[in-house]
C-alpha positions as a LaTeX table, in Angstrom:
\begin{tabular}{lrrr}
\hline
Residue & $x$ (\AA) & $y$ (\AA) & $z$ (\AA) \\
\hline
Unk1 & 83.33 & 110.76 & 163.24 \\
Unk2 & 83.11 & 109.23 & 160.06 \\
Unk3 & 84.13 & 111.53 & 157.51 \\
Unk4 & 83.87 & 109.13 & 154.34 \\
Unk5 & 80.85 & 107.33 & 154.11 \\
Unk6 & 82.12 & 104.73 & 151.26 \\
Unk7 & 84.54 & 103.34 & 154.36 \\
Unk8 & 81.51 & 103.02 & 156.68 \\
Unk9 & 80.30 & 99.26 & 156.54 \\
Unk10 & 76.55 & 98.84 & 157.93 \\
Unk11 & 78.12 & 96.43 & 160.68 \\
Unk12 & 79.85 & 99.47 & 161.81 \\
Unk13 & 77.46 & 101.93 & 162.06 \\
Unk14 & 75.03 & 99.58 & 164.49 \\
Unk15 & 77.37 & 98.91 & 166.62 \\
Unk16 & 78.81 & 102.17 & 167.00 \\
Unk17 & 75.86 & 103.97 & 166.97 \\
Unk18 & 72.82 & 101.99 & 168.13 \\
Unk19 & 74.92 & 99.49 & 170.16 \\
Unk20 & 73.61 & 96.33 & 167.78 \\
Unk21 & 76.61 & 94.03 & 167.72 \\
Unk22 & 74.99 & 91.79 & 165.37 \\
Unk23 & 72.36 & 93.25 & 163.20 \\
Unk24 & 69.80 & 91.11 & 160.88 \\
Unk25 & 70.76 & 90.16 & 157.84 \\
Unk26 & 68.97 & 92.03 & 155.91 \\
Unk27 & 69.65 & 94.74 & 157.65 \\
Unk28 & 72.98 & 94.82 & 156.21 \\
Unk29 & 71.87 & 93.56 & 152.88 \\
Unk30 & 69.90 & 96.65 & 152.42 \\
Unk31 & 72.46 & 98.55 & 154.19 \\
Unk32 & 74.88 & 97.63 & 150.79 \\
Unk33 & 72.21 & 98.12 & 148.53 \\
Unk34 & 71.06 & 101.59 & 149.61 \\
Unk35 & 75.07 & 102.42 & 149.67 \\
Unk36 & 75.44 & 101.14 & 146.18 \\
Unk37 & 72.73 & 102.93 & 145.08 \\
Unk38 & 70.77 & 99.79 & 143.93 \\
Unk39 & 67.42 & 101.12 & 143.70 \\
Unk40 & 64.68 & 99.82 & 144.13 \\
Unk41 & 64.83 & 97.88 & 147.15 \\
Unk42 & 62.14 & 95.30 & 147.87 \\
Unk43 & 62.25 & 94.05 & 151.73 \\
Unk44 & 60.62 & 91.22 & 152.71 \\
Unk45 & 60.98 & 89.35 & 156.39 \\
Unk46 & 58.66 & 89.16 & 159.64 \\
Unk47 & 57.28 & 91.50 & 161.76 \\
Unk48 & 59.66 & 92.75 & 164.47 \\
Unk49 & 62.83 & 92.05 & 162.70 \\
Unk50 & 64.29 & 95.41 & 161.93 \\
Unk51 & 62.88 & 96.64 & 158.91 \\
Unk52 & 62.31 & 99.98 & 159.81 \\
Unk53 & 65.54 & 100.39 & 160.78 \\
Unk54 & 66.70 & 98.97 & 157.66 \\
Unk55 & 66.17 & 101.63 & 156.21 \\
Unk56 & 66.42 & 104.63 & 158.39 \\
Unk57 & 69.95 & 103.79 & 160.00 \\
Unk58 & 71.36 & 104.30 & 156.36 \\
Unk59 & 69.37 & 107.18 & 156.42 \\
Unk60 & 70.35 & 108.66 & 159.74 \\
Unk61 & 73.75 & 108.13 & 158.83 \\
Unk62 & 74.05 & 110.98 & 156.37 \\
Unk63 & 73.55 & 113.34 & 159.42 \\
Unk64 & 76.37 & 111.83 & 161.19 \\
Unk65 & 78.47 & 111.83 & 158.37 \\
Unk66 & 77.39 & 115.49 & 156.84 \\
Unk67 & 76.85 & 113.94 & 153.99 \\
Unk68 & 73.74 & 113.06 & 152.00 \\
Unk69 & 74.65 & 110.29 & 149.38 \\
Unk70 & 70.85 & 109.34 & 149.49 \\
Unk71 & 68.28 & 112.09 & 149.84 \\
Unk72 & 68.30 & 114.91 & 152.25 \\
Unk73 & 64.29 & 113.74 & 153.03 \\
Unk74 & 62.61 & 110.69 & 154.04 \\
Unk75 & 59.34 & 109.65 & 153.06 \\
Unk76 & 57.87 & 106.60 & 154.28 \\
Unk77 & 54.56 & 105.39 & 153.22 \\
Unk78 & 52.39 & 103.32 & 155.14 \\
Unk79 & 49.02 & 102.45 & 154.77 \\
Unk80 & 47.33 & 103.39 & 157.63 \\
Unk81 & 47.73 & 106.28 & 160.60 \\
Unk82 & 48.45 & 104.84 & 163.23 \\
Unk83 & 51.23 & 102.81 & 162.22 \\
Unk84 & 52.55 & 106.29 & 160.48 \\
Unk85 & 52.15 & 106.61 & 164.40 \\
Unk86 & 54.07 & 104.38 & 165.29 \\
Unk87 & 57.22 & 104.63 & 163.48 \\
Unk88 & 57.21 & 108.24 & 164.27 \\
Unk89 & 58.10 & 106.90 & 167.76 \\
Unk90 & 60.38 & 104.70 & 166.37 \\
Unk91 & 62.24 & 107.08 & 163.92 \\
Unk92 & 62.11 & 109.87 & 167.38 \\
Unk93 & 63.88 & 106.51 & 169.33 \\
Unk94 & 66.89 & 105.99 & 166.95 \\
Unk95 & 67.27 & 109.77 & 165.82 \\
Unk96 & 67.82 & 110.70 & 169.64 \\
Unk97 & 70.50 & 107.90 & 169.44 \\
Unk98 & 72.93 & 109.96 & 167.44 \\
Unk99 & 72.38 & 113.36 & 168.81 \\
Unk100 & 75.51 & 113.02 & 170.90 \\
Unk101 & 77.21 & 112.26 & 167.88 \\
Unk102 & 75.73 & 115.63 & 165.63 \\
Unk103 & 75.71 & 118.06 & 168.82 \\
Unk104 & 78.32 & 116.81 & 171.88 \\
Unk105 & 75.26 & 116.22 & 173.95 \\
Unk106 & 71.88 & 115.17 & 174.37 \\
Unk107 & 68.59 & 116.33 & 174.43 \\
Unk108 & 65.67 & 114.34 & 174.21 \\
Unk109 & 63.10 & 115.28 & 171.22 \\
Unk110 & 65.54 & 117.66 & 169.71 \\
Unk111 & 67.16 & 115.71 & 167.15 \\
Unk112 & 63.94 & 114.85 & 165.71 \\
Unk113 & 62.25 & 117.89 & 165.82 \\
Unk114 & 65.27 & 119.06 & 163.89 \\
Unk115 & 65.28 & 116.05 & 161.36 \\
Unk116 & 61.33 & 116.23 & 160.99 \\
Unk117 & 61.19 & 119.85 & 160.67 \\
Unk118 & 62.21 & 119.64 & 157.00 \\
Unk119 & 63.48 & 116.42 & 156.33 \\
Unk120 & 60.19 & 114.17 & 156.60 \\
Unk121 & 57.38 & 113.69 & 155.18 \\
Unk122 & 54.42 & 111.28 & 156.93 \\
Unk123 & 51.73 & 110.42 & 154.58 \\
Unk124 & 49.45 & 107.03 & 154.40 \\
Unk125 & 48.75 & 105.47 & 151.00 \\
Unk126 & 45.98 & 102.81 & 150.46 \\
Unk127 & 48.25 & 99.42 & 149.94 \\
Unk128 & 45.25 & 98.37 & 147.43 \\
Unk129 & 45.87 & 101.09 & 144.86 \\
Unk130 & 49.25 & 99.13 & 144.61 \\
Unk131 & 49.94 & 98.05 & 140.70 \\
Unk132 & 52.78 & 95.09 & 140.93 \\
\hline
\end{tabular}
């Protein structure tokens, strides 16, 4: 297990973890950034191309690591139901990936029931109320 997570380079963590051997660019570009603490991030690239994980394996690996550089919490604003739906599945998919790593063992649902329980927050926000 990691124990540092300054040493642990995004390209790392996919592979070890989600078994991605060659993660999206940007992936790893806001991989650095969320590291570094280079706030705020604005991600732009096409649908289906990891954005959501983007975010949430930097996020996921604080619970590896036992070590919350970010935030203890997620929240993750979207602007409509069901794709807060949606990435609840998604977010359930990849946090199940490192229960082995947290517990020894697996158990399907657990690791997100235990992440959600306090750690999330699902909300939608109307995108037009958006001042750029």
């Amino acid at each position: 297990m990691y124990s540092n997570c300054s040493h642990v380079s995004g390209l790392d963590f996919y592979k070890r973890y989600f078994k991605i051997d060659y993660p999206y660019k940007h992936q790893i570009d806001v991989w650095e950034k969320i590291r570094a603490l280079k706030f705020p991030i604005l991600l732009k690239a096409p649908a289906g191309s990891g954005k959501t994980e983007a975010v949430l394996e930097p996020f996921l690996s604080q619970f590896v690591q036992n070590k919350f550089y970010i935030a203890p919490r997620l929240i993750y604003v979207l602007p409509m139901r069901v794709l807060v739906d949606n990435i609840a599945k998604k977010i359930k998919i990849n946090a199940n990936k490192i229960m082995i790593y947290l517990f020894g063992f697996e158990r399907e649902g657990k690791i997100f029931d235990i992440i959600c329980s306090q750690k999330c927050v699902w909300t939608t926000f109307p995108i037009q109320s958006l001042k750029w």
